[in-house]
C-alpha positions, 0 to 999 in steps of 0.5 A: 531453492525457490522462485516466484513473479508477481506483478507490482502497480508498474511490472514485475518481480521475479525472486530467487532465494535458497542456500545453494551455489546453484542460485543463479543457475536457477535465476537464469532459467526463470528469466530465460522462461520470462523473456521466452514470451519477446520477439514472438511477432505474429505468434499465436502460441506459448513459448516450447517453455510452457506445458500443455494446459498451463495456461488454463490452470493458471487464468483459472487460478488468477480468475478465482483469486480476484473473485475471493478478494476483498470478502472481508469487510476490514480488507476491503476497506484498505483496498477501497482506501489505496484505490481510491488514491491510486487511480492508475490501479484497478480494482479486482472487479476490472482485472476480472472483467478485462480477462474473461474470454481471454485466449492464448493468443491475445495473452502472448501478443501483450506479453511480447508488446509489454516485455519489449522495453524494459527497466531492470532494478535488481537486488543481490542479497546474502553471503555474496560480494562484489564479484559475485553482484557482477556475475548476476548483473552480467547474468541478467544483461545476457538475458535481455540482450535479445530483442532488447530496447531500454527504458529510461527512468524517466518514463517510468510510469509515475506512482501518483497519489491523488490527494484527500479533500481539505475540508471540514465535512467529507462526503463518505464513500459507501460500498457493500460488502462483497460477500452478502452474507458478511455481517460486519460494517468496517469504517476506514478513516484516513488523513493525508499530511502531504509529501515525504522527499526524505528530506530532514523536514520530511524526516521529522513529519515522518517520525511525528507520524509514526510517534502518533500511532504509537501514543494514540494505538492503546488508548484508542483500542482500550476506550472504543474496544475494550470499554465500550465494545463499539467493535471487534477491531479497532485500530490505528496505523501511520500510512506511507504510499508512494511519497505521502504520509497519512494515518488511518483510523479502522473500526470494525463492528456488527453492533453499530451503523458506519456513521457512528462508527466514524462520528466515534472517532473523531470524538475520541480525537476530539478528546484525546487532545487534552490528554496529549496536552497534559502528558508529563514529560517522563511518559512523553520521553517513554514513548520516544524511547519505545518508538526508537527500540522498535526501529532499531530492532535486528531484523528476525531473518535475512527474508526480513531484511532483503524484503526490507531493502527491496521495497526500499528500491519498489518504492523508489527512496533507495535508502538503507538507513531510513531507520537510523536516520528516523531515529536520530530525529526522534532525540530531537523532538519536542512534546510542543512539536507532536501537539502541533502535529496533532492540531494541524492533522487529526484535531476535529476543532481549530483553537477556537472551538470551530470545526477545522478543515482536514485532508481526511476520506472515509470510507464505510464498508457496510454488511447486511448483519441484523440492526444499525451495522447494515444502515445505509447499505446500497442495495445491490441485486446481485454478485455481478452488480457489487462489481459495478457499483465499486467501480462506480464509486472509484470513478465517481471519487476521482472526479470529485477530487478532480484527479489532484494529485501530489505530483512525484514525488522526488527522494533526493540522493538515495544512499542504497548502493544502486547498479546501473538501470540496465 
């Protein structure tokens, strides 16, 4: 038997797993810890639930956790990437900042004020039927019923991604590392290709999203890292956040600047356009084949599969045969279908050789290792400071985008069984 909580962008979730009949009996006491934090008006101090000294052990976990985030060049970029799009998230420096000084007191009055209305989603995965589903519900109800007052779903807090500026140049977003002593420079190129609602057309850009990273990921990483060592890592993935399709670009280098980096990719898109041209039919139908394996495959462990249909709940599609439904679209795409994606999306030139506007955003990550992979590092004078010039960018980035965002983004009838929001 095992828990764990931990905070998402809007909450919390709490996991229970293990093979045994006590399972719920575990789960019962977790959320009876959690809630013992409601109705505690006035009050300054934990709940009889926690031990002497917990809070300290755990604000000094947490404060450590936030300070070691981000000091590697390639994740930093990821992070930069979502904060960026995500202005409602804050970065690791803000978390660290708004808790210093932090007493017992001030952390029991926001967690009683945050507990007090609440929306409850929960997933019963395993060897269980229907009745075992409603002792959990009943279970979870029982645990709420005090001081009590409902959500509505409606005023969740919205997920909203800001959108990438349709340009033809992008102003590059340019951070330090956070560790001075890290030599390598991470550029992190990113397309956004608009809103996913799980419809068929939203299915069909999905797939053709998905079947790019499959035939662009070799060829990139054999021109760029194997044939030309321009980085340590190179590589390329399709992006699903909250609702909006992407794909990012990431090279990783101690050799060369950021703006090579970068100028490096959008040669190898400009290129590559030719050879997508002229793939033959049979390579073309490989590529469907080995994408459709891939979604197909059984997952390796139940762990996989329920964390599969968990984040289908989080990010609000409720849909089990995502997959399925991706895989059957894939039999009907077309080679004319994907190079039409490709102009529309990646191609740096429209058909008349100019340079094309893209919903793109890059962001450089540069280090301080000897020769061009430290040109254009802002310089910084001390720890504290890298904090501050990250949150400087953020800011300075959604202003630029003016806070445009998608909107919601609004899946359709999800087809995951869903219990009543409690």
């Amino acid at each position: 038997l095992g828990s764990s909580l931990y905070p998402t962008d809007v909450g919390f979730s709490v996991r229970v797993h293990g093979f045994d009949h006590n399972l719920l009996t575990l789960a019962r006491e977790v959320l009876r810890v959690v809630m013992d934090f409601r109705g505690r008006d006035g009050e300054r101090a934990l709940p009889a639930t926690m031990k002497d000294g917990r809070f300290d052990a755990c604000l000094e976990l947490q404060l450590r956790r936030w300070k070691n985030a981000g000091m590697d060049a390639s994740s930093f970029s990821a992070s930069l990437r979502l904060l960026c799009i995500r202005p409602s998230v804050k970065s690791s420096f803000a978390k660290l900042k708004a808790l210093q000084g932090i007493t017992v007191g001030k952390f029991v009055e926001v967690m009683n004020k945050l507990l007090k209305r609440l929306s409850v989603e929960a997933l019963y995965h395993g060897n269980v039927d229907r009745e075992d589903a409603n002792e959990a519900a009943n279970m979870i109800s029982e645990a709420l019923t005090r001081h009590h007052v409902g959500l509505p779903r409606k005023k969740l807090p919205t997920k909203l991604v800001l959108k990438a500026k349709h340009a033809v140049d992008h102003r590059p977003i340019v951070a330090p590392t956070i560790d001075p002593k890290d030599p390598n420079t991470a550029v992190e190129v990113y397309f956004q290709f608009g809103k996913d609602d799980n419809s068929s057309d939203a299915i069909r850009r999905r797939v053709l999203v998905d079947l790019l990273e499959h035939i662009l990921e070799e060829p990139l990483y054999n021109q760029i890292r194997t044939k030309e060592t321009f980085g340590y890592e190179v590589s390329c993935g399709a992006r699903w956040t909250y609702g909006i399709l992407g794909m990012s670009f990431r090279v990783v280098t101690s050799s060369k600047s950021a703006d090579e980096a970068s100028s490096r990719i959008d040669d190898f898109l400009r290129s590559f356009r030719s050879e997508l041209e002229s793939m033959d039919d049979q390579t073309f139908m490989e590529h469907l084949v080995g994408l459709a394996k891939n979604k197909l495959e059984s997952f390796d462990s139940m762990e996989e599969e329920t964390g599969s249909h968990w984040s289908e709940i989080i990010e609000g599609r409720y849909d089990s045969q995502a997959y399925r439904k991706e895989v059957l679209m894939l039999r009907s795409l077309s080679k004319e279908q994907l190079l039409a994606a490709y102009d529309e999306w990646l191609n740096p030139l429209c058909k008349n050789g100019k340079p094309k506007k893209r919903r793109r955003m890059v962001i450089n990550v540069i280090g301080t290792g000897e020769g061009p992979a430290s040109l254009g590092r802002p310089p910084i004078g001390n720890e504290k400071s890298v904090g501050d010039e990250i949150d400087r960018l953020l800011d300075q980035f959604h202003a630029s985008v003016k806070y445009e965002s998608w909107g919601r983004v609004s899946f359709g009838s999800p087809e995951l069984h869903r219990a009543n929001t409690v």
